[in-house]
N, C-alpha and C positions, 0 to 999 in steps of 0.2 A: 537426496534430501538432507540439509544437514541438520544437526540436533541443538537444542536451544532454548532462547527467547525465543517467541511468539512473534513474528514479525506480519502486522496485517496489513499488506498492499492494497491500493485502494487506487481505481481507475485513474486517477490524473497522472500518481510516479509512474503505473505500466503505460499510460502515453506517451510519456517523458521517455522511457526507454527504449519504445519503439522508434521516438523520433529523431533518437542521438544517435547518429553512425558513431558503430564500433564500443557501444557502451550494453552490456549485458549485465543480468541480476548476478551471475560468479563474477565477474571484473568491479561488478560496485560493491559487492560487501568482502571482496578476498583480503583488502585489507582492515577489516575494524576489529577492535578489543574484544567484541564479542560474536560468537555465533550464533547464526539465526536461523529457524525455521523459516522458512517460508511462506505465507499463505495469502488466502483473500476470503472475501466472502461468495457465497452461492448471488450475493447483489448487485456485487459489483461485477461479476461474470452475468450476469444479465444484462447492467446495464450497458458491459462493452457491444454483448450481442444484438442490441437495441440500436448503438452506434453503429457498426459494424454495417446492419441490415440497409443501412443511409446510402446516400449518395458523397460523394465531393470527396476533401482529402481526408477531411477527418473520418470517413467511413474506413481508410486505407491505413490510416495511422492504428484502429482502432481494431480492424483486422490484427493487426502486427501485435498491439498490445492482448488481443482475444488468444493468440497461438503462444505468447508470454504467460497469462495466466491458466490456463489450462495445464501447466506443466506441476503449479503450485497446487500444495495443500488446498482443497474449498473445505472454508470449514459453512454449516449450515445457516444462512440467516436469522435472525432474533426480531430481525422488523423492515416494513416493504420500504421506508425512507434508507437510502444506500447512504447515506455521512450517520445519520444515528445510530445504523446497523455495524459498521465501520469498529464504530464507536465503543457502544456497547457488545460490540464481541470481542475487542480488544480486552474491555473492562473486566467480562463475565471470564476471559482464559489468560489473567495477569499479561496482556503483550502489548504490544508499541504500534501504536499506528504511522505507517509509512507512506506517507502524501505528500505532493507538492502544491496542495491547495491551503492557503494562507485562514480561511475561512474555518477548514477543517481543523487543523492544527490549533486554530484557539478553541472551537468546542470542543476538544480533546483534554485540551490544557486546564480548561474550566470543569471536566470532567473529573480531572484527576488521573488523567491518562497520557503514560508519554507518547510523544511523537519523533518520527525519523523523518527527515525532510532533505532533499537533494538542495546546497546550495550552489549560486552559481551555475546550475546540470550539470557537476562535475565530483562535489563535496559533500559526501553524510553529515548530517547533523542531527542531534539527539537533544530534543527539551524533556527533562523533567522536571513536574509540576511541583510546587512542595508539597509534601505528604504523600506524593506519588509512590508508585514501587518500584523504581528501576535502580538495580543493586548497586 
């Protein structure tokens, strides 16, 4: 586990990485400025479980991202909505929410909470909000 910023993963990046051959949570952040903890919430480890349980691909992609987050920190939920919870546990332990969902990222950003986002599925990328906390 490495020691750090708060980094909170949130079901759509750990889908993103199950479904990119040859792209792993050490190979995406071995190069950035900063080090990261890594974690998710006890919700979005549900809500993969919930995927998971499904039929079709996304059940199999979601498997893949379910045996991804299970390796991470779960820190414990704060509320049953998985983007608020996200959110405000990012908020409540100063860390970065890391999504590839566009949606998320602005109520993040309108939170006052930064966010990490995979561009291209290839490139981190880091918004901070103004007045945010990211050093």
């Amino acid at each position: 586990m490495r020691s750090g910023k708060l980094l909170i993963i949130d079901s759509s990046l750990l889908m993103a990485i199950a479904e990119k051959r040859g792209l792993s949570l050490d190979r995406l952040f071995e190069d950035t400025l900063y080090k990261f903890e890594l974690a998710t919430t006890s919700s979005v480890l549900n809500e993969l479980k919930k995927m998971a349980s499904s039929k079709g691909g996304k059940a199999l992609k979601a498997r893949a991202a379910l045996s991804i987050a299970e390796k991470l920190r779960i820190v414990d939920s704060v509320t049953e909505d998985v983007d608020t919870d996200v959110i405000e546990v990012a908020a409540k332990l100063r860390g970065i929410v890391a999504t590839c969902d566009l949606e998320l990222r602005r109520k993040a950003m309108r939170r006052g909470v930064p966010t990490l986002f995979l561009r291209s599925r290839k490139r981190l990328m880091v918004n901070s909000p103004v007045g945010g906390y990211l050093p």
